[in-house]
N, C-alpha and C positions, 0 to 999 in steps of 0.2 A: 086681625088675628087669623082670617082665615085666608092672608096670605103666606103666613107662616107654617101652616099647615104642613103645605109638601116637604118644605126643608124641617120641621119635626118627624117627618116620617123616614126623612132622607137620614137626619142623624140615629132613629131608631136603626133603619137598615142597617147601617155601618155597625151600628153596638152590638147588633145579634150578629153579624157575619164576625166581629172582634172576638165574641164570646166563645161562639164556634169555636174558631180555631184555637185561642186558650186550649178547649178541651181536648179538641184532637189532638195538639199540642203535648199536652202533659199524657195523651193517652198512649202515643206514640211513644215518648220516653220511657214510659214503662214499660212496653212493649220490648224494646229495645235491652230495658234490661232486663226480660228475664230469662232464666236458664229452664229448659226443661226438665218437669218432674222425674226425679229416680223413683222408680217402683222400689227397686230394692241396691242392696247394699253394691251385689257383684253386675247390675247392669251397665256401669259405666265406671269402669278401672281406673282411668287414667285421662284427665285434662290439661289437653294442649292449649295454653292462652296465648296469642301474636299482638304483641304489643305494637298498637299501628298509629298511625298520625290518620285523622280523621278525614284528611285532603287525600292521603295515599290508596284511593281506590284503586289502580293502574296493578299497585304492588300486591294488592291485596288479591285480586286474580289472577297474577299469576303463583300465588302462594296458593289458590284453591288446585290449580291446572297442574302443580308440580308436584310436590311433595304430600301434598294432602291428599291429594289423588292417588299416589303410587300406593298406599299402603292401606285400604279402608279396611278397621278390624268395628268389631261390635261394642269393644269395650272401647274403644277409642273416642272420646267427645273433640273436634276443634271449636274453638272459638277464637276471632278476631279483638282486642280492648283498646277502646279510643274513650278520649276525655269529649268533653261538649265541642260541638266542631263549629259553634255560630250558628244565629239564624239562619244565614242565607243556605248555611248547606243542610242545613237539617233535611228539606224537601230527598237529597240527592240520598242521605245517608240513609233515609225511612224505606225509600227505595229501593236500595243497595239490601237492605233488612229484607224488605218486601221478599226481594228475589232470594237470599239465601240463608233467612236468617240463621245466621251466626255471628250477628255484631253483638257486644253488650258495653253500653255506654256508661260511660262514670259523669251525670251530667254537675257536679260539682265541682269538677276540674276544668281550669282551661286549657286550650290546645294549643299550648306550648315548650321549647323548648326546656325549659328549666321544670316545668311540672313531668315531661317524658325523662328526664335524666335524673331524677332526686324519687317522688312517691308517687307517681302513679300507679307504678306494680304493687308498692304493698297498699292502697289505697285499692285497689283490687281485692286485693287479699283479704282486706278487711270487709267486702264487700262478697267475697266468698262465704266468710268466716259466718255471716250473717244471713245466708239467701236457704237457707232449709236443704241444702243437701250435701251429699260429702262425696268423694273420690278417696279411691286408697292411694293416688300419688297425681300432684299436678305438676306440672311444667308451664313455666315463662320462659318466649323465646323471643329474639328479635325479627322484624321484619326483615334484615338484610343478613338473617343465617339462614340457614338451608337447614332440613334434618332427614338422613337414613332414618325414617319413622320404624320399618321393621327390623331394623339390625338393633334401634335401640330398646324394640320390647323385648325382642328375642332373646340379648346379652345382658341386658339391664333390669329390666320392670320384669321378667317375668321369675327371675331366680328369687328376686325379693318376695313373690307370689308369694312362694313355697312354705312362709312363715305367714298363720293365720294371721297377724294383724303386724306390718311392716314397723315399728317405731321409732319416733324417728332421725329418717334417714334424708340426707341431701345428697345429689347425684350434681356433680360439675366440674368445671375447671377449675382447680384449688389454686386461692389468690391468699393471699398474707397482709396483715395489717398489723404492722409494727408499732403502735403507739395509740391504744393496749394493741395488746399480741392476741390477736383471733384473726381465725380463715373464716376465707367468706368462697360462694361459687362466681365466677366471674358472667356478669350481664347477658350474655349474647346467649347462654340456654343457660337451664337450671331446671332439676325436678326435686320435689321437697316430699314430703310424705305427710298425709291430711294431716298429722298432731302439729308439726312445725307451724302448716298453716296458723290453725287455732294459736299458736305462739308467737306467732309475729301480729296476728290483728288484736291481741291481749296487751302487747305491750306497745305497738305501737299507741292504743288508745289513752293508756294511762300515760305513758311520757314520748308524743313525738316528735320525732327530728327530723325538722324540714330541711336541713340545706348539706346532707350528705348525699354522694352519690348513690347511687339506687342497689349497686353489688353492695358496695361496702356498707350501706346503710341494713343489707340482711342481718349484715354478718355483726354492725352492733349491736341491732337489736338483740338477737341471741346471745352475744356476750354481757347483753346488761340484761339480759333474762336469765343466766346464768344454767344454760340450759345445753346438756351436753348431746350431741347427736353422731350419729356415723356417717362417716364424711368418704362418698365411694365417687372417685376422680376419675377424671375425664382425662386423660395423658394429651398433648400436644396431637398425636397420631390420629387421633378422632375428635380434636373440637380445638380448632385453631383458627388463626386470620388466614385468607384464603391470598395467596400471592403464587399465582402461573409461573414466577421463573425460580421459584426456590425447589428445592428436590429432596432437603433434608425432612421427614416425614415428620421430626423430632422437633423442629424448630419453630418456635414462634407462628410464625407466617411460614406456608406452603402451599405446594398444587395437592389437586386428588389427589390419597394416596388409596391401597387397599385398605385401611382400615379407618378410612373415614368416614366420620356418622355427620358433622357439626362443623361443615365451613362458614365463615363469617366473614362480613363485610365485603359483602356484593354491593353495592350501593347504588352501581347502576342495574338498569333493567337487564340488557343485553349478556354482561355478567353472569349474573344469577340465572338466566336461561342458559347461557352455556352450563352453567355447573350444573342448571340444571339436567343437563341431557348425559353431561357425563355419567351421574349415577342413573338416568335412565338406562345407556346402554351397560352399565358393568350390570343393570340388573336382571336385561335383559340376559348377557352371557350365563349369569349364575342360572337361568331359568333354562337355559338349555341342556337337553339329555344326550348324551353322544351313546351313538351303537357301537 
């Protein structure tokens, strides 16, 4: 018996250090998700969520260094939303948290293609709908769009201000679905107004639909919620696929033009840092005062 000894103490070791980490474990995941308290109603207007792949840290820095950078207001919250990324990265992503936090993890999802393209976003939403605090308008955007963050409060979020409580309203690229017949805002941005929220994690709960795409699956659910809203579009001109050799400002796919807020589908790095620089310098020009 009492050569058994060490090797009982050797399996105790292992069970308390197993235990341990369980708790850090679960403590971290919380951690992870939560959102900071709003004192009040007008401290934080408007949440930007970047729907990310939990590997794409690479993308997710230079979306801090670009665009989230150019525009810091007070009412403005970002956050990064990734599903569970695995064990092995967790270590990376607690990290990643550590340094900035702005991740909030949906640890009930896996980190796949078909959960990022069907309900991750509203599985968010429902996960807004539930966390104690509210926004008078959030925004879902993709990691390979770009966004004029001040061209879009200035033109968009702030007229809607003007009316004490926005109702609601969806702000996007208007897409059509013909069978039933509702619009929906197209994937790459979209900003909804808190009530929507609260509408789409209401019915998503009672009936969901797992295996529609994530635009068009908005746009059911508000049509089998029968739930009417004001639908204020995003034209071609400012929220389009981003193609360098097109010129027509109107079309599908184009380069910059001036009135772009919302290029898409930068996919690679180098890309999206060009475009990024592009609206760097037109913002630098607009900042300039001629004598």
């Amino acid at each position: 018996m009492r050569s058994l000894a060490p090797l009982h103490r050797r399996f105790l070791l292992i069970f308390i250090f197993c235990l341990i980490g369980v708790v850090l474990y679960s403590s971290s995941n919380k951690s992870l998700l939560r959102l900071p308290h709003v004192s009040s109603e007008r401290d934080h207007i408007w949440l930007i969520a970047t729907i990310s792949a939990a590997r794409s840290q690479r993308r997710r820095n230079i979306i801090r260094a670009t665009w989230q950078a150019s525009y810091q207001h007070p009412a403005i919250m970002t956050r990064f939303v990734i599903s569970h990324p695995g064990n092995h990265w967790m270590p990376l992503i607690q990290h990643e948290n550590a340094t900035h936090g702005d991740i909030i993890m949906l640890p009930h999802l896996n980190e796949t293609a078909q959960v990022a393209n069907t309900v991750k976003s509203i599985e968010f939403f429902k996960f807004l709908a539930s966390c104690g605090n509210s926004w008078e308008f959030v925004s879902k955007i993709d990691d390979d769009s770009y966004l004029d963050t001040r061209e879009f409060f200035e033109e968009f979020i702030k007229p809607l201000l003007e009316n004490p409580q926005p109702k609601r309203t969806m702000i996007g690229r208007r897409l059509y679905h013909h069978n039933p017949d509702y619009e929906y805002a197209g994937g790459q941005f979209y900003t909804m107004s808190w009530d929507l929220i609260s509408v789409f994690a209401q019915v998503y709960e009672s009936d969901p639909i797992l295996n529609e795409h994530e635009d068009v699956l908005n746009g059911a659910l508000l049509h089998k919620a029968g739930a009417s809203f004001n639908f204020v579009s995003l034209d071609n001109s400012k929220a389009f696929d981003y193609d360098n050799e097109q010129d027509d400002e109107y079309a599908w796919a184009h380069r910059i033009g001036e009135g772009a807020i919302n290029p898409h589908k930068m996919k690679d790095d180098d890309t999206y840092l060009m475009v990024a620089e592009i609206f760097r310098h037109r913002e630098h020009k607009s900042s300039v005062t001629y004598y």
